[in-house]
C-alpha positions in Angstrom: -0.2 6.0 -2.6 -0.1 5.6 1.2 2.4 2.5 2.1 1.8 1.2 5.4 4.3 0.5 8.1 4.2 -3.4 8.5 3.4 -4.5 11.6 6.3 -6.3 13.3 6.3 -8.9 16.3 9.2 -7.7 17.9 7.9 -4.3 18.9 6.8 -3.9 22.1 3.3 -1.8 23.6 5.3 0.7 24.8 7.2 1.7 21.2 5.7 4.4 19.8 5.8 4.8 16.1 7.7 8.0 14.9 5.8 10.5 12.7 6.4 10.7 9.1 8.8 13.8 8.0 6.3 16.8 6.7 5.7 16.5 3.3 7.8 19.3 1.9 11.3 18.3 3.3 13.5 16.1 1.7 13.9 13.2 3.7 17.2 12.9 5.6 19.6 10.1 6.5 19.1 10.2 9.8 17.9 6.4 10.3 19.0 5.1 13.1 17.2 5.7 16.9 20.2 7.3 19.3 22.1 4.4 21.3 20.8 3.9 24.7 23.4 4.4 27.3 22.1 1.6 29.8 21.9 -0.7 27.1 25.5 -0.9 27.9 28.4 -1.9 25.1 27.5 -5.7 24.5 24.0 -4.4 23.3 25.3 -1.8 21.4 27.4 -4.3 19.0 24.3 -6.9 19.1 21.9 -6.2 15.3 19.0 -4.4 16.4 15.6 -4.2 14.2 15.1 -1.8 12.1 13.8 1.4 14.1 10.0 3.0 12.5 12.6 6.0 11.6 13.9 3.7 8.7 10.7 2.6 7.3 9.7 5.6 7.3 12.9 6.9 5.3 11.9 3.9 3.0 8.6 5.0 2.2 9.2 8.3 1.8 12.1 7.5 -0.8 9.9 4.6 -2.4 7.6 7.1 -2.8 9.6 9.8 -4.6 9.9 6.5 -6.6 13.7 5.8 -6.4 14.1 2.3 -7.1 14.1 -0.6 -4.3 17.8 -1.3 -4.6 18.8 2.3 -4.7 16.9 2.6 -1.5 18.3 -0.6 0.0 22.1 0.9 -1.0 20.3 4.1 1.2 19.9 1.9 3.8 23.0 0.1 4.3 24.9 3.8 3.8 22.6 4.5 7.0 24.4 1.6 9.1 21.6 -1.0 8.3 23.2 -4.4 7.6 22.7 -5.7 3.7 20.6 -8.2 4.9 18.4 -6.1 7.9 18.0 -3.9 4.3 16.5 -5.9 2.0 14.3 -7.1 4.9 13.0 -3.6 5.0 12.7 -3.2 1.5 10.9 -7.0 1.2 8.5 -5.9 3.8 7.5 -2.7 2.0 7.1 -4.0 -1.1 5.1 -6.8 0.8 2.6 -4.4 1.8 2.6 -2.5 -1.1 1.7 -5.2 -3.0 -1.0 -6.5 -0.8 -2.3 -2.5 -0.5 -3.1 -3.0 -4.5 -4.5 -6.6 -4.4 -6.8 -5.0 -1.9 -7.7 -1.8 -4.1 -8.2 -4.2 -7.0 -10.5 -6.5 -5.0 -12.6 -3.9 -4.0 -12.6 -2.2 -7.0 -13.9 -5.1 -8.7 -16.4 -6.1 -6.2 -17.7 -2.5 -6.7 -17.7 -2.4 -10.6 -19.3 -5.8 -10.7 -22.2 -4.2 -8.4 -22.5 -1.4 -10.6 -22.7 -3.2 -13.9 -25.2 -5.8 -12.6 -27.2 -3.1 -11.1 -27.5 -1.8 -15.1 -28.1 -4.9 -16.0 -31.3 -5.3 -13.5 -32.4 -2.1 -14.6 -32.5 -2.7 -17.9 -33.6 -6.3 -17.8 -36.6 -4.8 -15.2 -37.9 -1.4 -17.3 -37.8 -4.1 -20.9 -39.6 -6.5 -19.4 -42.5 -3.5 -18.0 -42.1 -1.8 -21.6 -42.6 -5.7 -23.0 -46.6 -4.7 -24.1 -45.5 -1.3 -25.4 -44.1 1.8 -24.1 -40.8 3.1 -22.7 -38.0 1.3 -21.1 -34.5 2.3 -19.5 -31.1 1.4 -21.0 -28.5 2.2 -17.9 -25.4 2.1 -20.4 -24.0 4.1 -17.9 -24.3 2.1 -15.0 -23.1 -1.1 -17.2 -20.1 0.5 -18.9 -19.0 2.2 -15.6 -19.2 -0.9 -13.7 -17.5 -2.9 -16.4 -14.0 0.0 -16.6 -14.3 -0.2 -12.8 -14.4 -4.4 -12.9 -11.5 -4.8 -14.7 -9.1 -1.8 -13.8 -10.0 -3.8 -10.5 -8.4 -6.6 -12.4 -5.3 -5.1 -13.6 -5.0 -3.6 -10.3 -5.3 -7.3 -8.5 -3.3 -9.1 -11.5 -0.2 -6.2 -10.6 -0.2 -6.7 -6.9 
């Protein structure tokens, strides 16, 4: 499952956001961006936000599915303060989250469509057939809708 990078109001137009590592290689611990010279010293010791590098780490190990605090220990081995890593962490599991309350929603919008669409049909060839003759059951379109509708709801009910 894709996890997206949350969007953060402290990055500026001009950041760009660093490519994922290719998906064969491991994914290194090289997490923070190199210090910038003219920043001078006093900037250098100020906390800084964590760098697109790091989420991306984070999703990659998320992914391999090492668990949250294993990644957050990951994290803080990296340089990251405790708290700037359970931010991180918070914030992926944040969109995670909402990725599968979304998948869920639209999952069950879509099954619902589908097994009131069998419904219709069915409802619509009986009532033709009513004087005699041959009608339509779309047990397809009812019980496909209906797995659809609630894996939707499972889906929702876990995000």
């Amino acid at each position: 499952m894709f996890l997206p990078v949350p969007p953060r109001p402290d990055r500026g137009e001009s950041e760009k956001v660093a490519p994922p590592p290719p998906a064969g290689e491991p994914a290194t611990v090289d997490c923070a961006p190199p210090p910038d010279p003219a920043a001078g010293a006093q900037a250098l010791r100020e906390p800084q936000p964590p760098s697109d590098r790091i989420y991306h780490f984070a999703i990659e190990q998320m992914r391999a599915g090492v668990a949250p605090a294993e990644v957050e220990q990951s994290l803080v081995r990296c340089g990251l303060s405790t708290e700037a890593a359970a931010a991180v962490v918070g914030d992926l599991k944040r969109a995670r989250s909402e990725a599968l309350r979304e998948a869920g929603r639209k999952n069950m919008r879509y099954g619902a469509m589908w097994c009131v669409g069998g419904v219709v049909v069915t409802v619509l060839t009986l009532q033709a057939a009513a004087g005699g003759g041959q009608f339509v059951i779309a047990w397809g379109a009812i019980l496909f809708g209906a797995i659809q509708f609630f894996r939707g709801l499972g889906q929702s009910a876990s995000g």
